[in-house]
C-alpha positions in Angstrom: 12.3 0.1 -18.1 13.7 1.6 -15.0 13.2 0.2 -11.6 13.5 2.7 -8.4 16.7 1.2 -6.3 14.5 1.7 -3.3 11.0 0.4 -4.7 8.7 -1.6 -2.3 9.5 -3.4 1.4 10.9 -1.0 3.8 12.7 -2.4 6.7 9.9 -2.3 9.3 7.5 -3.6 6.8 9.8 -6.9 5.9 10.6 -6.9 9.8 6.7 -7.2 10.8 5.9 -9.6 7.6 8.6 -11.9 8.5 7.7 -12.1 12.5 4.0 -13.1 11.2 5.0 -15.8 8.8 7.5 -17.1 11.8 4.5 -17.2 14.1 2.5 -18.7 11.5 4.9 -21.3 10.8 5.4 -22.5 14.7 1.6 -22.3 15.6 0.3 -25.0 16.9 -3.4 -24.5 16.4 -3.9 -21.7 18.2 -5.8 -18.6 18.1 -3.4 -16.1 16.3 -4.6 -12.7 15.0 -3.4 -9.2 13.8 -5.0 -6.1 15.8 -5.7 -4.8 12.3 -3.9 -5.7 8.9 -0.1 -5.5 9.6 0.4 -3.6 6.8 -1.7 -1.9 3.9 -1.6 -5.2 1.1 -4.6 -6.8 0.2 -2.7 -9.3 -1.4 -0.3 -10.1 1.9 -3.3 -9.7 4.2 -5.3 -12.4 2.2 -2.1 -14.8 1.9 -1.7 -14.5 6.0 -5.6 -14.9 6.6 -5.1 -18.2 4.3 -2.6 -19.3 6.6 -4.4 -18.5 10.0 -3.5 -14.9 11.0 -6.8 -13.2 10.9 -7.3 -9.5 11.3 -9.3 -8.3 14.5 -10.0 -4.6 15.1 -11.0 -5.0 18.9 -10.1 -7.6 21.9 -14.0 -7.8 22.3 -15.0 -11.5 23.1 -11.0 -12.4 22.6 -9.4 -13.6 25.6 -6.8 -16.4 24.6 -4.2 -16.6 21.5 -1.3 -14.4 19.9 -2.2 -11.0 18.3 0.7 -9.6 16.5 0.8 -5.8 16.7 0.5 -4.0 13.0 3.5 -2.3 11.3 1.6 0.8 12.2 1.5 0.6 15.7 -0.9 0.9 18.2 -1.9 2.9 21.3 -1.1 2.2 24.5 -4.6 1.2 25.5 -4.1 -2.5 23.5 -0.8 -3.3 25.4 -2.6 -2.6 28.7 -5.1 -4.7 27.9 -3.6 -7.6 26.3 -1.7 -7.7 29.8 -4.9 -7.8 31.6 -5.9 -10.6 29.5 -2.7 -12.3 29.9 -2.1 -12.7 26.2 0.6 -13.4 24.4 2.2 -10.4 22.2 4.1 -10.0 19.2 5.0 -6.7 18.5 5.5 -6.1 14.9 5.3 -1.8 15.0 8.0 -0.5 12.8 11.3 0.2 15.1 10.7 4.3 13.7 7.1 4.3 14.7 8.2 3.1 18.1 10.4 5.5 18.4 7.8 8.3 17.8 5.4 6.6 20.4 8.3 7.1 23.2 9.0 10.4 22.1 5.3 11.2 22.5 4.7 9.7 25.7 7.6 11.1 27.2 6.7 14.4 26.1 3.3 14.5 27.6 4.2 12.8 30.7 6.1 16.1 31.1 3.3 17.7 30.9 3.3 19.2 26.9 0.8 19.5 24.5 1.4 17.4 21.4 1.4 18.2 17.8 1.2 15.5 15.3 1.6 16.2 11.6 0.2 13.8 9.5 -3.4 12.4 8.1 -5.6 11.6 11.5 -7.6 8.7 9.5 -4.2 6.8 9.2 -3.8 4.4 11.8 0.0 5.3 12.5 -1.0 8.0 13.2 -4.1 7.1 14.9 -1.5 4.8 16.9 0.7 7.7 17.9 -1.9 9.5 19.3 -2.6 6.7 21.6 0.2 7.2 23.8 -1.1 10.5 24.8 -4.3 9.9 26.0 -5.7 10.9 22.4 -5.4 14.7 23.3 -2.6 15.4 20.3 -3.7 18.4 18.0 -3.4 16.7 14.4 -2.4 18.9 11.4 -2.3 17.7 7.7 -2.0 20.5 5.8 -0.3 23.7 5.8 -3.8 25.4 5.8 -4.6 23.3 8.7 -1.3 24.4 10.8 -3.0 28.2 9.5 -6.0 27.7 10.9 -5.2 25.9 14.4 -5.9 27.8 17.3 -2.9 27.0 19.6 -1.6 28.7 23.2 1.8 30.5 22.7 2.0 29.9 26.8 2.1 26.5 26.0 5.3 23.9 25.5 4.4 21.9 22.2 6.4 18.7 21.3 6.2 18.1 17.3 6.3 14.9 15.6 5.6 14.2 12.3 4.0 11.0 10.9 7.1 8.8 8.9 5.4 8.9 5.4 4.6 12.1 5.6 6.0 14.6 2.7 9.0 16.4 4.1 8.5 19.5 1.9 4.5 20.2 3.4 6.8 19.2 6.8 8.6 22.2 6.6 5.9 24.3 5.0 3.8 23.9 8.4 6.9 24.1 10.2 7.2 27.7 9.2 3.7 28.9 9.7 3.7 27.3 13.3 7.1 29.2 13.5 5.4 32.3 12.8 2.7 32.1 15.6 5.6 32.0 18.0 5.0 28.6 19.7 7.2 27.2 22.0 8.1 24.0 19.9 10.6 20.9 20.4 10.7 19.1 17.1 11.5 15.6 16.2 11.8 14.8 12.8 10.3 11.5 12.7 10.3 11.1 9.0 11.4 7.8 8.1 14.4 8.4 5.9 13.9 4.8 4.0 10.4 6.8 3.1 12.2 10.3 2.1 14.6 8.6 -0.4 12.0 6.8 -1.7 10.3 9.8 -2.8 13.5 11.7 -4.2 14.0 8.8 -6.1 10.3 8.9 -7.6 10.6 12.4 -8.4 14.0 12.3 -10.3 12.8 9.0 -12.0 9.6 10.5 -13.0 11.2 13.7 -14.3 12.8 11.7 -17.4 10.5 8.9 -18.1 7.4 9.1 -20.7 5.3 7.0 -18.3 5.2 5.7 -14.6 4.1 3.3 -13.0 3.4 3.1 -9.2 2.1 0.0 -7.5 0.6 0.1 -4.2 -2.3 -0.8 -2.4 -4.7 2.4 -2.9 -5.1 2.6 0.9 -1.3 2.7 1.6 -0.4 6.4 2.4 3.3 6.2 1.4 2.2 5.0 -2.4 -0.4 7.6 -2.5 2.0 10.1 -1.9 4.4 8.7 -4.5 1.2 8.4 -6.9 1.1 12.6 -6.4 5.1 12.8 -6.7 5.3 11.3 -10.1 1.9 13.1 -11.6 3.8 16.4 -10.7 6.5 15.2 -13.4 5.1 13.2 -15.3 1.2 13.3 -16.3 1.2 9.6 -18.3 1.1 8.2 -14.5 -0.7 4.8 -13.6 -1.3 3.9 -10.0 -1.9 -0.3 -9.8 -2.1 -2.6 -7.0 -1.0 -5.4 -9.5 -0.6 -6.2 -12.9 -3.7 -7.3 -13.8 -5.1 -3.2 -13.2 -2.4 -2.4 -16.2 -3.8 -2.0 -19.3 -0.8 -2.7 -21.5 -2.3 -1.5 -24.7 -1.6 2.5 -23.7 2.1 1.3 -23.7 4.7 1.4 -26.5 7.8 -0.5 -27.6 10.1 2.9 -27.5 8.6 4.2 -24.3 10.9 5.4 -21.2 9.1 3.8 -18.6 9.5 4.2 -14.6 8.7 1.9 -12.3 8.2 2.3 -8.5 6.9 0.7 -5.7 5.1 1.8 -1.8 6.6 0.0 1.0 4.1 -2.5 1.1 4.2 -3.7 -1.7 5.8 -7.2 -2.1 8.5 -8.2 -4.4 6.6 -10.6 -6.2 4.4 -8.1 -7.8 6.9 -5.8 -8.5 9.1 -8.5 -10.3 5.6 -9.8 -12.5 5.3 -5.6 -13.3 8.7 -5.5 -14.6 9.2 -8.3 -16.7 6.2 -8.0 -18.2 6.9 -4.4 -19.2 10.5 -5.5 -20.5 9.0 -8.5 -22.5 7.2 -5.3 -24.9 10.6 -3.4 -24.3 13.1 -6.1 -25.7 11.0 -7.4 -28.8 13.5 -6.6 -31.8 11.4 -6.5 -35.0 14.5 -7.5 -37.5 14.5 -10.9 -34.8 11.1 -12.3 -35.1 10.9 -15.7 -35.7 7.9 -17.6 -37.8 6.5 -18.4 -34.3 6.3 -15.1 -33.0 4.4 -13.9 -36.6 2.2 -16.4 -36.1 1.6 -15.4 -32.8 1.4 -11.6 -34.2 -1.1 -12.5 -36.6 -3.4 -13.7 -33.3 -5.6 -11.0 -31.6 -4.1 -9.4 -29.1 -6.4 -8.9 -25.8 -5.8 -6.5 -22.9 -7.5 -6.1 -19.7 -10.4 -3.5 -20.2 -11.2 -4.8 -23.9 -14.5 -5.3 -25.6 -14.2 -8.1 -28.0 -17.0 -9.9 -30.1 -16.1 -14.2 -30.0 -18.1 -16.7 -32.2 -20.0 -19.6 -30.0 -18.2 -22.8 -30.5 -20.2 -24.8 -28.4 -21.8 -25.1 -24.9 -21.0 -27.9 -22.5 -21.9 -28.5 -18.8 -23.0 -25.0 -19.0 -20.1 -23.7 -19.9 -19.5 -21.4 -22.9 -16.6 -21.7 -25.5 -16.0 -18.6 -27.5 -13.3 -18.4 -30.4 -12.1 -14.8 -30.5 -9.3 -15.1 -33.1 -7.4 -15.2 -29.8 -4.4 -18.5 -29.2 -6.6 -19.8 -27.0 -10.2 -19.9 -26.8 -12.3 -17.6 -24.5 -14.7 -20.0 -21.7 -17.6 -18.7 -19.8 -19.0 -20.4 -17.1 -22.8 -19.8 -16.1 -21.6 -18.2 -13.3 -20.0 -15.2 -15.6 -22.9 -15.6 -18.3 -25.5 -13.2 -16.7 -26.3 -10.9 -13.7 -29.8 -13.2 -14.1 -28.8 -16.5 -12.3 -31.9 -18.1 -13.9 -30.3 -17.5 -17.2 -29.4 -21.1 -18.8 -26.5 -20.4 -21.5 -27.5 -23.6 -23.7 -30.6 -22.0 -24.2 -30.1 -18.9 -25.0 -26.9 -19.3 -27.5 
């Protein structure tokens, strides 16, 4: 099992997760909220929405609290009117996003047009955009850059969302090259976010299966999740180990493990071991315990099984299914139909 050096929290996302849980922790009670989740983890969003940062996506009936600012960044339009408001702000937008945002701004305040390449649902880029009055021409695709319709009297200023792929960068580079545009480019890919991805790629070239965990709405482990199926079609996008179905994976497998930059280290750590506990079992070593767990079923997530009703009490359905431990179904589980009694149907 081989871990990617550079697998999971990126600088800006620890940097925004830790300002959260430090507001969080010194909050007295009052309102505190994130203008949209801080970053793409269900898992970290649900833990800080336990703990009393909840996730707003307008300041519409909001006028008192904290709202920390999203690793993504925002437009200017929210810091104008938290001011108004005379809220308090925490700004947890990623130090390289913020960069792009001046860059931007500065460039249409001097009167260019902007350029933006990068996916225009994604709300860093969405955030980007913000700071020039919403009037940037977003490109995600090399056919897209084809297509655009753009003014060679113009002056353009390019920037390029951070997770973006560096090699369609400089594929839509070249075309815009080609229709003569009068272009200052910034090349805003984060480079935490490029050696991520060159180390997915050369992992993935010598491995028999990979695994990526992510969140499946983080753009950064989506575009590892592509990376790795290039080299290596055995690959398995999670978001934790409970969506691994360990049954597809043998003891003498090379397996690859890496990790978007939202993803927290817990979940990585739980991925790995558990893949090294079916890596380091040594056959010649087995003691009587472990044969007499052997001789047990062995159940995976995904599995049909057939169990034999031991009894039915409170409701509540025991099952032996040959398994160490016996299978219980509450009357919750038992049936779609909620009129369904269990003791009186097994």
């Amino acid at each position: 099992v081989t871990l990617a050096a550079s697998a999971g929290f990126c600088f800006g996302v620890k940097r925004a997760i830790e300002m959260a849980y430090a507001e969080i922790e010194k909050n007295n009670g009052a309102p505190l909220y994130s203008y949209g989740s801080l970053i793409h983890n269900k898992e970290v969003t649900k833990d800080l929405d336990a703990k009393g940062l909840h996730i707003i996506e307008s300041l519409d009936g909001i006028d008192e609290g904290t709202v920390v600012i999203r690793s993504h960044g925002v437009g200017k339009f929210l810091y104008d009117a938290l001011a108004e408001k005379g809220m308090r702000m925490v700004d947890g937008t990623c130090p390289f996003v913020k960069k792009i945002h001046t860059i931007v701004n500065e460039a249409w305040n001097q009167g260019k047009s902007i350029i933006i390449a990068g996916d225009g649902k994604h709300p860093e880029v969405q955030g980007i955009n913000g700071w020039c009055g919403n009037t940037a021409i977003i490109l995600e695709s090399p056919e897209e850059a084809k297509a655009a319709v753009l003014d060679t009297e113009k002056d353009y200023a390019v920037v390029v969302q951070t997770t973006f792929r560096q090699s369609k960068f400089d594929d839509m580079l070249a075309i815009l090259r080609e229709k003569g545009l009068k272009m200052e480019i910034s090349q805003t890919i984060c480079s935490a976010t490029e050696k991520r991805q060159k180390e997915a790629m050369e992992l993935s070239q010598n491995v028999d299966k990979m695994i990526v965990i992510g969140d499946k709405k983080s753009s950064n482990t989506q575009k590892l999740v592509e990376i790795c199926k290039k080299n290596c079609e055995n690959t398995v996008h999670i978001e934790t180990i409970c969506d691994l179905v360990l049954k597809t994976f043998k003891k003498d497998d090379r397996i690859g493990i890496t990790a978007g930059a939202s993803t927290p280290p817990a979940i990585i750590k739980e991925v790995v071991v558990t893949m090294s506990e079916i890596e380091n079992v040594n056959v010649e070593e087995v003691s009587f315990e472990q044969m007499l767990e052997d001789s047990l079923v062995t159940l995976h997530t995904g599995d049909v099984v057939k169990g034999t009703v031991i009894q039915v009490v409170g409701e509540e359905v025991s099952v032996n299914l040959g398994f160490k431990s016996d299978g219980v179904i509450p009357r919750g589980e038992f049936s779609r139909d909620t009129t369904v009694v269990p003791s009186q149907v097994v």
